[in-house]
N, C-alpha and C positions, 0 to 999 in steps of 0.2 A: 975144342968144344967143352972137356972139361973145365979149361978156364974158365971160359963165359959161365956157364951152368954155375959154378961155385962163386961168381963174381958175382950172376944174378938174385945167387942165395941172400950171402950177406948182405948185398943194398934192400932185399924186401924185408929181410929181420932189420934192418934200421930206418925202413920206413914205416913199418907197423910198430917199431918202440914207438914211435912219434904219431902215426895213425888211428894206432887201436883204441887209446882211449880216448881220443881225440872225438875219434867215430863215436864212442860211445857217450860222452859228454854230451856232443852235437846232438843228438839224438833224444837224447833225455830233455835238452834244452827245447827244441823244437817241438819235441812231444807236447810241452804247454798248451800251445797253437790245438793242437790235435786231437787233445782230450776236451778242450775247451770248444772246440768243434763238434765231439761226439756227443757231448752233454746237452749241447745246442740242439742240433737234428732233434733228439728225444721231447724236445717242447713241440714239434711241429718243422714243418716244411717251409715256412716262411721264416723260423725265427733259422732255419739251419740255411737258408739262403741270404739272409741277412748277415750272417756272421760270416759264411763265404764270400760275401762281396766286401763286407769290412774287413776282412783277412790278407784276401786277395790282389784286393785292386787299391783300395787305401793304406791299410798296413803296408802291402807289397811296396806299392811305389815307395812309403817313406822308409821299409824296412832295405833295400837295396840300395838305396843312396847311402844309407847309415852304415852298413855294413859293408858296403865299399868303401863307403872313405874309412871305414875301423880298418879294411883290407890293409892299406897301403900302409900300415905299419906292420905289415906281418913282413913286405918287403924291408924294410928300412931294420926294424927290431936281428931278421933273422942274418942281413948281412952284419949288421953291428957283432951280433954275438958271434959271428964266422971268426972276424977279423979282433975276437978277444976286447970292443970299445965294450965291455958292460956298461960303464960309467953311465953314455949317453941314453939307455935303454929309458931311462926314469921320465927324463926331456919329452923324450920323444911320446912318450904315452902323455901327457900332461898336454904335450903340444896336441895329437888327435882326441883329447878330451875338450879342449879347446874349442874345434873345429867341430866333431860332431853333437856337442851341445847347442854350440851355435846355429846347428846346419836343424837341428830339433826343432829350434823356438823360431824360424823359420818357418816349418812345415808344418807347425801348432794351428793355423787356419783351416789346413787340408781337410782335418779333425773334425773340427769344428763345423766346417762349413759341406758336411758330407754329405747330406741329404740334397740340398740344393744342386751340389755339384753331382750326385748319380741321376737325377731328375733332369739334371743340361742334356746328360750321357742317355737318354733318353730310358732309364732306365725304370722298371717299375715300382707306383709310388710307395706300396705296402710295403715293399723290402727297402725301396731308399730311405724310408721311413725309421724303419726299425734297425738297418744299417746307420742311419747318421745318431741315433740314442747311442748305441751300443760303440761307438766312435768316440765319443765325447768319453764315454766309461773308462776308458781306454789311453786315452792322453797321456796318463803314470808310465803307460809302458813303454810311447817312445821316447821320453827320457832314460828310462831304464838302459831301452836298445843303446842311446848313447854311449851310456858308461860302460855298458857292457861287453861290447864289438872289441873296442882298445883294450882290455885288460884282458880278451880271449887271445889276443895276437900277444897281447905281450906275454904273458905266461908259458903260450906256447914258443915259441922262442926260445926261450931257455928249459924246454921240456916238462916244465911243470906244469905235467899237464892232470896226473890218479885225484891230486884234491879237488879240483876245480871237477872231474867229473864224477867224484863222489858226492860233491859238492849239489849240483844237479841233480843225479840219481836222488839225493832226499828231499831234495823241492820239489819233484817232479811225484814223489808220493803222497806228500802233502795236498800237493793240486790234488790230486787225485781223490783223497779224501775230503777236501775243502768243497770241490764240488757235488760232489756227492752227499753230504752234510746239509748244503745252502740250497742247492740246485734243485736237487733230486727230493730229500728228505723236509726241508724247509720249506721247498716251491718259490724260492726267490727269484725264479726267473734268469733272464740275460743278465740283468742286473748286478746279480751275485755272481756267473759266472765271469763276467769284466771284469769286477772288482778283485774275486780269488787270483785272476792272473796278474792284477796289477802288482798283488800283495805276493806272488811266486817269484814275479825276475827282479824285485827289489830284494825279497831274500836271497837269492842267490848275488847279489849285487854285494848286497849285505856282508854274505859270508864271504866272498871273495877280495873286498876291499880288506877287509878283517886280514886275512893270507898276507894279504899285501902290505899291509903298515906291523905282522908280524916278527919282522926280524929278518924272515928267511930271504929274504934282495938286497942284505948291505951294499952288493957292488953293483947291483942295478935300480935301486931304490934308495936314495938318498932325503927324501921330502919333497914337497914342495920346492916348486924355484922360479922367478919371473924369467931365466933363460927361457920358458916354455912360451913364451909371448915374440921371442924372436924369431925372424926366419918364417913367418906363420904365411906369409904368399906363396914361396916354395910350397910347403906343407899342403897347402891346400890344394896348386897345382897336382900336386903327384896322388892327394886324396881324390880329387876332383876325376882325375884321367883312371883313378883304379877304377871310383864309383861307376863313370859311363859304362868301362866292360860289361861289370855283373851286371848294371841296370840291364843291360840290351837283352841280356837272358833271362833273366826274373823279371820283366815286363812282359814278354810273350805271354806267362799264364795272366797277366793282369790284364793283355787283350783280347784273350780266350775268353776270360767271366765276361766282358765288356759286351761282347759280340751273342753270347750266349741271352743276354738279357733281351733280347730283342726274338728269340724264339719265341715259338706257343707254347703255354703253360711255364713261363718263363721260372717261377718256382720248383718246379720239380726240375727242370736244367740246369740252372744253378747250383742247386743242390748236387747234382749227378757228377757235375763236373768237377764240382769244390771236393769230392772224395777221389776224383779220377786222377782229380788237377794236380923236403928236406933244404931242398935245391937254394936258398937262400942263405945259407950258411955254406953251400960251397963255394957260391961265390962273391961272399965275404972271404974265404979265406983263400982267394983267386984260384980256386979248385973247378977251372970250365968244364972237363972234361967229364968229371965225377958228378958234376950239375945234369950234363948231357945226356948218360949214364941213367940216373937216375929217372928222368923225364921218360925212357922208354921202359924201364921196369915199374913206374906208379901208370903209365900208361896202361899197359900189358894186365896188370891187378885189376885196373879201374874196368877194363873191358867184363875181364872174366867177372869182377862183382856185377855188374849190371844187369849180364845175362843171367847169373842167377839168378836174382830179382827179378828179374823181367819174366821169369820162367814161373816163379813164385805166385807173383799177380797175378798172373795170368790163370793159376791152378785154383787158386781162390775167389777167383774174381765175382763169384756171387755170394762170399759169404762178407769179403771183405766189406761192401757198405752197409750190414747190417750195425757195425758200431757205432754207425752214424746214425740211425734214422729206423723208423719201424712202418714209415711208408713205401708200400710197396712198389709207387709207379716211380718213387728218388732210387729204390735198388736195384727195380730194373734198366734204368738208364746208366745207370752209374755202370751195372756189370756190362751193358754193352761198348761203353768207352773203355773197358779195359785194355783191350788189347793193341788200341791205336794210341794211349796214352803212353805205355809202356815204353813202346820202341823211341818214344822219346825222353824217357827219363833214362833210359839206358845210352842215347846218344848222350846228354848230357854228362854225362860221367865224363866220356873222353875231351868233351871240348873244355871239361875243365883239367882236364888234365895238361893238355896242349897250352891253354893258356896262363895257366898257376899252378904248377903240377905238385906245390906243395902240399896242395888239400883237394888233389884231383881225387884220388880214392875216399878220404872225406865226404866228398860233396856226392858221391852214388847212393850214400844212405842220408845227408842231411839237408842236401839242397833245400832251402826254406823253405822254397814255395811247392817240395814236393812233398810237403809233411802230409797233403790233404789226395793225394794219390793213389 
């Protein structure tokens, strides 16, 4: 019993080396979403349901393909480094930069053609309205998402993870003051709040690429190389089969707003809902057992974070939509989804655990689409 106990120790101090800032990066990053949501609410009730449905259902869909297929190099990245390949680490990012730029310019009509497409979705015209403006505004960021996804896998991989989340910790101040500047102080509207986010994950893109052509990756970071054009059907394959997983779960909330549009008073629903709403490197280094090991103590973590959280929300749950919105009939809906929302972001923790148990504890505080929760 002592073994285990002492064996369960050291595997959570070397999942939180690799979690803790992880968490907090993810968090800061996502925050963007979040702040740029709470800025929204404070114009009104249609502009903070428009940006819910643009978040949710637009962003979401293209935000989970993207970030799935960035996923599947956290596979590929973290056995390589198990098994000491640095070399190929460089390829391989260059190859999902590839794929998820391409998978982008792709998804660039979604954008575009939003209004018409929430209007098929029968949904209402004021918000499809002012959703498909604030979509178009937007377009910068899912390039951004592109770049961005790959180079969070790859850094973490190799642990480098304090810059990149210091990294964000001061972007995510910026927004903060950017919006409150344009938004607030200027009265520029959705408009500006678009824009500050577009001009937030390109800086972070910014500084992180910067990291990157630093120095600090000689044996994972060699340049540029047309190697990255080979092999790209594999690649897409195994990005393709990551992206399905997440999709399946991060579309649930995009069918939640979907369905929600068809209530009464569908603006204030919207809104209510839009605030409610290691292991790869062991076996790179053919370490199953320590893989195995592992999966039940990021399990075991991810549980006890959720319930906390879940317990949190639940304590607050009628102060928490007030950062969103200063209409009273969005807070009181919002605080009565609390408690049914809950029990499902805290399930979610485990299934990801079960199913990527790399960033099963990760995803209890960053899952994307629970930024607005």
């Amino acid at each position: 019993m002592e073994s285990l106990l002492s064996k369960s120790w050291e595997e959570s101090k070397k999942t939180w080396h690799i979690a803790g800032p992880a968490i907090l990066g993810s968090v800061f990053q996502f925050s963007i979403s979040f702040v740029t949501a709470a800025f929204a609410g404070h114009l009104g009730a249609v502009a903070l349901a428009a940006v819910s449905v643009a978040q949710n259902v637009i962003e979401g869909f293209a935000f989970g393909i993207l970030l799935g297929m960035g996923s599947a190099l956290e596979t590929l990245c973290g056995q390589a480094v198990g098994a000491g390949q640095f070399h190929i680490l460089g390829i391989y990012l260059q190859r999902s930069w590839v794929i998820t730029l391409a998978t982008a310019t792709v998804l660039t009509p979604l954008y575009v053609f939003t209004a018409p497409i929430l209007k098929l979705l029968r949904q209402p015209t004021d918000i499809s309205e002012v959703a498909g403006e604030f979509c178009v505004w937007v377009i910068p960021q899912l390039f951004a998402y592109a770049v961005n996804f790959p180079l969070q896998k790859f850094f973490q991989s190799q642990r480098k993870i304090w810059v990149i989340t210091e990294i964000a910790g001061a972007v995510l101040g910026l927004h903060i003051l950017l919006n409150w500047v344009f938004v607030v102080r200027l009265g520029y509207g959705l408009a500006a709040a678009a824009i500050v986010g577009n001009v937030s994950w390109w800086l972070i893109n910014l500084a992180q690429l910067v990291y990157l052509f630093s120095g600090c990756f000689r044996d994972s970071w060699t340049g540029f190389s047309l190697l990255a054009f080979q092999n790209l059907s594999a690649f897409f394959k195994l990005s393709l089969a990551s992206a399905i997983m997440l999709c399946l779960e991060l579309w649930y909330y995009t069918a939640v707003i979907i369905l929600v549009g068809y209530l009464k008073n569908p603006d204030v629903a919207v809104a209510a809902i839009s605030i409610c709403v290691r292991v790869s490197n062991e076996l790179g280094a053919n370490r199953p057992q320590a893989a195995k090991f592992s999966v039940v103590v990021v399990l075991t973590t991810s549980v006890l974070i959720g319930t906390v959280f879940m317990a949190m929300a639940l304590i607050f749950r009628k102060k928490l939509p007030e950062f969103f919105t200063d209409v009273p009939e969005v807070i009181n809906e919002a605080s009565k989804l609390g408690p049914r929302k809950q029990k499902s972001a805290s399930e979610n923790g485990k299934e990801e655990s079960s199913c990527n148990p790399s960033h099963g504890v990760e995803n209890c505080f960053m899952n994307p689409r629970n930024t607005n929760i």
